[in-house]
N, C-alpha and C positions, 0 to 999 in steps of 0.2 A: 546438422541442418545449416543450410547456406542463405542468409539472409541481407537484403540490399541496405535497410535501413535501423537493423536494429542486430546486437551482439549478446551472445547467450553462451555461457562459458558453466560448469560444472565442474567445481574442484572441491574434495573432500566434506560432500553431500552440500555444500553452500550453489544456487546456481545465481550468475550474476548477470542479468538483465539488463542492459544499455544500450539506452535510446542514443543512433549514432549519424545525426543527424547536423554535425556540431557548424556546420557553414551555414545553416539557417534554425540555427537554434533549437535543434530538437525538436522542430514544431511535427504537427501532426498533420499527416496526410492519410489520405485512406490505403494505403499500401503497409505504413508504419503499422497500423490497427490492423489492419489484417495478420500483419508480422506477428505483433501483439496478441493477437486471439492464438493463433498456433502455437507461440513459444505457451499462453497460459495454460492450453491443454495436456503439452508435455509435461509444465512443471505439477500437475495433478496427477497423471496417471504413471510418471518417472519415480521408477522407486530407490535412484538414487541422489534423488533431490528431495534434503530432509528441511531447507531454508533457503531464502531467495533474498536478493538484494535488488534493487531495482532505483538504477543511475542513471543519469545524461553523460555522455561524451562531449569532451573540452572543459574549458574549466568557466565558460558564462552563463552556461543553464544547464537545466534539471529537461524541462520542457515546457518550451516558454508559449504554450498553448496551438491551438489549430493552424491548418494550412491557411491562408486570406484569400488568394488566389483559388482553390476547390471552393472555398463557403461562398465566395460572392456570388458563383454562379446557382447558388440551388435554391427551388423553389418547395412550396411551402412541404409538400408529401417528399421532395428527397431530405431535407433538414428534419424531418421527422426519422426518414429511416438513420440519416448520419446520426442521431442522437440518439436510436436505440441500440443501434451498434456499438458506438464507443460505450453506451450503457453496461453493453452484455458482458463486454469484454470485461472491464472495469469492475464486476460483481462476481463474475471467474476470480477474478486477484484475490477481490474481499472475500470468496469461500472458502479459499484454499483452506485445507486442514494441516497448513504449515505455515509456520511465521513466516509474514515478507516485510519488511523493513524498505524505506524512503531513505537514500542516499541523496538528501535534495543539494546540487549541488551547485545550483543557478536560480535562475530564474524561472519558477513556478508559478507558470502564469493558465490563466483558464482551463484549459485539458490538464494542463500539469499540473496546476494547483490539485485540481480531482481526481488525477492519477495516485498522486502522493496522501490524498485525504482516503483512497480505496484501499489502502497497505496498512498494515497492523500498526506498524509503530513508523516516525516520522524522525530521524536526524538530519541537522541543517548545518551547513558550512555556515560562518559566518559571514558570506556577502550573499547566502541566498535571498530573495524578494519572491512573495506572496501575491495570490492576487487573483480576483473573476475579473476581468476589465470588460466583459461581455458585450455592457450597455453602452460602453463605449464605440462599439460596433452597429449599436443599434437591435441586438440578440440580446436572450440571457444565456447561464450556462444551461448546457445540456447532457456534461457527461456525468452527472449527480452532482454538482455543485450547490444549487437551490438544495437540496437533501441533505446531506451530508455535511458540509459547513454549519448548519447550524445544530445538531445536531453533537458536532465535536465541540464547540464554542458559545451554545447559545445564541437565542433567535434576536437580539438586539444586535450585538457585536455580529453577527452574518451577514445581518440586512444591511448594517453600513457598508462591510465590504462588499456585497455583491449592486445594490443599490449607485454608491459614487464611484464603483469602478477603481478604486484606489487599491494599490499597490501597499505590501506595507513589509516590513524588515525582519529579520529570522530572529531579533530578538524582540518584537511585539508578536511576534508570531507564537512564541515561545511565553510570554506575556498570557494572549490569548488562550492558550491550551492546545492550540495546533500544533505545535512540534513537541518532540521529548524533550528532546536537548540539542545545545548550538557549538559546534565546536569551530574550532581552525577548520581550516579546507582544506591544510593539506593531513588533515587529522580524520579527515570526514570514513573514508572509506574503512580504514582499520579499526575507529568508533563501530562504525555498524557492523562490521566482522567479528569483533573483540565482545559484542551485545549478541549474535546472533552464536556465538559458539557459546555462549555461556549460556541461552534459552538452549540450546541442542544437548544440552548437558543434562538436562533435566529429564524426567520420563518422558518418553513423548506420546505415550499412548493421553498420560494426564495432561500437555501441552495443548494436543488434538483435541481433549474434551473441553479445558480450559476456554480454548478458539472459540467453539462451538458455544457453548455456554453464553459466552459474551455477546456474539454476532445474533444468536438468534434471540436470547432475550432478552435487547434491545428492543426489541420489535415485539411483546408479550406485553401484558399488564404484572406486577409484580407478584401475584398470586400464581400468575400462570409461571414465569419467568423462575422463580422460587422452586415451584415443583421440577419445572424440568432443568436446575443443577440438584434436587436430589436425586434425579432418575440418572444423569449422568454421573453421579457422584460413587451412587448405589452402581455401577458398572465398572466405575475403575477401579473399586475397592475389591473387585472380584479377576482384576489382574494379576499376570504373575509379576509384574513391574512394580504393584502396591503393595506386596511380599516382600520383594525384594525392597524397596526404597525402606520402609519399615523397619524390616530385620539390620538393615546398614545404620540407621539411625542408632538402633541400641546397641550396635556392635559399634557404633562411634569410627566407623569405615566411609568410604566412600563406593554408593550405588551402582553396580552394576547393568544397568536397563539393557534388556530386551525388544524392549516393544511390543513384548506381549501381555 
């Protein structure tokens, strides 16, 4: 697939997502999101994408929020559909039923702050910057930012950030609970490859249920939430992969997964 503003590269079931946008900062236009929705379809229904990484191009950001020039012009019904679009896409990433990892490696600012809070897990270069600067604009966010922020951080620490529009550092970030972890920048990429080969290691039928388990119940009360990890628990134990991962355990071997 041949793409204007965004690079998608599949090597040894890792596929590697970068926003290539890097003369004007990875920001987002509706072309990028369109790009965006395509590559997320592929990376769901590509059954040789077992994990995803998901970068900016150059080495100043990640993606350092929307186009300014597309948003000044839209009125109040197109800012509604631009927000459910980057929405859609954005909760495409959060379903996948494969880990996608945050290679944040700039400047993650509005879109890209919520791009990288939409991805399972979050690694940060050491000069990336955080941030909804929204209100700054006179907007707030709209690609789940309000949601999702506090959520990962709690509803005090969100409301400052999303509230004073303030920017903050990958090691309050990391502080915060927003990121895993903060390395070197020129460390950043092989951190998230070196993390994502070592989750691909693992069952991944149990990875897949694990995802699921968490993502949905989030969103359950804990009685409900409770039940359905032993529904999915009660399913993987009926794997040939939880035979196998077992049977390695007490042979003191290492697992040979299937996926079945």
């Amino acid at each position: 697939m041949d793409f204007q503003n965004m690079l998608y590269t599949i090597q040894d079931g890792i596929a590697v997502v970068t926003f290539n946008r890097p003369k004007v900062l990875n920001a987002l236009n509706n072309l990028t999101v369109e790009e965006l929705s395509v590559i997320a379809a592929d990376l769901e229904k590509n059954e040789d994408v077992k994990g995803v990484i998901i970068t900016g191009a150059g080495e100043k950001a990640f993606v350092a929020g929307a186009d300014i020039n597309e948003l000044s012009a839209m009125n109040a019904l197109e800012g509604k559909a631009f927000a459910r679009k980057g929405q859609k896409v954005y909760t495409a990433l959060e379903n996948l039923p494969k880990p996608v990892l945050a290679a944040v490696n700039g400047y993650a600012l509005g879109g890209g702050c919520e791009l990288a809070m939409a991805c399972h897990i979050r690694i940060a270069a050491e000069n990336a910057v955080f941030g909804q600067p929204e209100v700054n604009l006179g907007i707030i966010p709209g690609y789940g930012g309000t949601q999702r922020l506090p959520r990962l951080i709690g509803k005090g620490p969100a409301l400052e950030i999303i509230l004073s529009g303030k920017m903050i550092s990958a090691e309050e970030a990391l502080r915060l609970g927003l990121v895993n972890k903060v390395v070197p920048a020129d460390q950043l990429m092989a951190e998230a490859g070196n993390l994502l080969k070592t989750i691909l290691s693992r069952g991944p039928l149990a990875v897949r249920y694990a995802l699921d388990a968490v993502h949905h119940g989030l969103n359950m009360s804990i009685e409900e939430a409770m039940d359905y990890e032993a529904t999915l628990f009660g399913l993987v134990c009926a794997t040939e992969d939880m035979k196998e991962g077992t049977k390695a355990f007490l042979e003191k071997r290492g697992a040979n997964f299937q996926g079945k």
